[in-house]
C-alpha positions as CSV (number, residue, x, y, z in Angstrom):
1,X,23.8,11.6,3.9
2,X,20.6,11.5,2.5
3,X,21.6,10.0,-1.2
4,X,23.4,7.3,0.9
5,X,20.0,6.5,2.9
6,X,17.9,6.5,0.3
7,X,20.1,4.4,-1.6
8,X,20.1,2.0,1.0
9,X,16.2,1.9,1.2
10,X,16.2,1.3,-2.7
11,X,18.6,-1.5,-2.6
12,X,17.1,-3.3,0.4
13,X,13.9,-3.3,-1.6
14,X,15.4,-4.1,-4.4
15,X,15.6,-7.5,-3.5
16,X,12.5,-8.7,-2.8
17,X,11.1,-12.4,-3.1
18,X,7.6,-13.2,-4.1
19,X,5.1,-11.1,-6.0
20,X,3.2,-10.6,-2.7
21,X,6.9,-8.8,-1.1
22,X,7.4,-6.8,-4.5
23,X,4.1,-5.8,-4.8
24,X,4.1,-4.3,-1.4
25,X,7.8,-2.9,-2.1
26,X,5.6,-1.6,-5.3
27,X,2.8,0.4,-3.5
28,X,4.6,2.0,-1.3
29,X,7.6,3.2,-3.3
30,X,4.6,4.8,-5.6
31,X,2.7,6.0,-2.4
32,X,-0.1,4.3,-2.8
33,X,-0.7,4.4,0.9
34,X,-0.9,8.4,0.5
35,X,-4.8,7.9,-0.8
36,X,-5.3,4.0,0.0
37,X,-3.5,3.7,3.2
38,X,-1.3,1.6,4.5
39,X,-3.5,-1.0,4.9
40,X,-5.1,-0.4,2.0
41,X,-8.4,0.7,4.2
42,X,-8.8,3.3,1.7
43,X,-8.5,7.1,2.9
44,X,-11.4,9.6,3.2
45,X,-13.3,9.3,-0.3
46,X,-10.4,6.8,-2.1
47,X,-11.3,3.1,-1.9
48,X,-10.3,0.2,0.1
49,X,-8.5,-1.5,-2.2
50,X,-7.7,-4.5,0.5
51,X,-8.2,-8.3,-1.0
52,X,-10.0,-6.9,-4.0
53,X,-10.5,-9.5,-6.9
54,X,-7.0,-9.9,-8.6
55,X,-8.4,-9.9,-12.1
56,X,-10.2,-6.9,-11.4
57,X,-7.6,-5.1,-10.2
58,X,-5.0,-6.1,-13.2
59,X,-7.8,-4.8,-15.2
60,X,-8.2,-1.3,-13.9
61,X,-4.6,-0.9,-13.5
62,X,-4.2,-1.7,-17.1
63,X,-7.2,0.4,-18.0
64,X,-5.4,3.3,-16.3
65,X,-1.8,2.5,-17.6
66,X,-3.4,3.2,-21.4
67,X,-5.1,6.4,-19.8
68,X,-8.3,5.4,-19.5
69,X,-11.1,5.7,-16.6
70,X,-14.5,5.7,-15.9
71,X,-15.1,9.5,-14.0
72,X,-13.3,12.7,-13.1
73,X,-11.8,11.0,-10.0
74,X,-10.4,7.8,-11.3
75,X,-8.3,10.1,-13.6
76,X,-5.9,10.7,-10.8
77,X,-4.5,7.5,-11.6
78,X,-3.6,7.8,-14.6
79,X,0.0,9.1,-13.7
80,X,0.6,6.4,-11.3
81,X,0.2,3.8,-13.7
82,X,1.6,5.1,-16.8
83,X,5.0,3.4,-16.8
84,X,3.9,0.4,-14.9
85,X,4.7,-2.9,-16.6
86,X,3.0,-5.8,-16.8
87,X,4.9,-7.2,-14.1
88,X,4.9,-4.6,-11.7
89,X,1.0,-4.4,-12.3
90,X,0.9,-8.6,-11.3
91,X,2.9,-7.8,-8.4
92,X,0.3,-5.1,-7.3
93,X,-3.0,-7.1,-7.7
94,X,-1.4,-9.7,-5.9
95,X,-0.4,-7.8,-2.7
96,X,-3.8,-5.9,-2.8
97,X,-5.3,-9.6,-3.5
98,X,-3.8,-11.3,-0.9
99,X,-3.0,-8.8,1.8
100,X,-2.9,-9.6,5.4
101,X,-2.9,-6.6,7.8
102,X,0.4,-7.3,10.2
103,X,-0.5,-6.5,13.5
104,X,1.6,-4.7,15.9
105,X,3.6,-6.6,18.4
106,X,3.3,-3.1,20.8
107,X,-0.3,-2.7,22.3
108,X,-1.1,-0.5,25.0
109,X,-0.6,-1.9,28.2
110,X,-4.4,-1.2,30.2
111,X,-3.6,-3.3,33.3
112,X,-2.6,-0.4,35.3
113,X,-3.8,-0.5,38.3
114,X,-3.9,2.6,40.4
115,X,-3.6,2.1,44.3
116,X,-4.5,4.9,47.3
117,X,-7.1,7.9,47.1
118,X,-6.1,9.4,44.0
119,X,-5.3,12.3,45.8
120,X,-2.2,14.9,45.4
């Protein structure tokens, strides 16, 4: 049951349109959002990585992808980006470039009103 779900989740992202749709297909199947969050707010000490320069970020990526960083704590990327390709690192800086948080249709409903003395 679970090959047949995860299989499913793979082929329905499979299929993806633009570079903005595959690079968010991108970072989450590499769980990007595990350090820079799902909205790319960035997560305790990891960066924001939310409508960063494009050029930048195909840089870094690429800097990583041949194993390189600046500091101790950039190294972590390293095996994230090893077998990206070119491609898949366009697709990135372009969903981290252009990224628009989607806001939730559900908000929290504060026009309760409570009637009578509050009383048991």
């Amino acid at each position: 049951m679970r090959f047949i779900f995860l299989f499913l989740l793979f082929f329905s992202f499979s299929h993806a349109k633009t570079a903005y749709e595959s690079g968010k297909i991108l970072y989450m199947q590499k769980g990007c959002y595990s350090c820079h969050g799902t909205k790319l707010e960035g997560v305790h000490k990891y960066p924001y990585l939310a409508n960063r320069a494009k050029g930048y970020m195909i840089y870094k990526l690429k800097q990583f992808r041949s194993k390189i960083s600046d500091n101790q704590q950039q190294e972590m990327m390293i095996p994230f980006a090893v077998d990206l390709s070119d491609d898949d690192i366009e697709n990135l800086a372009t969903y981290i470039n252009e990224f628009v948080a989607q806001e939730s249709s559900e908000k929290y409903d504060d026009s309760y009103q409570i009637h009578g003395d509050g009383g048991s």
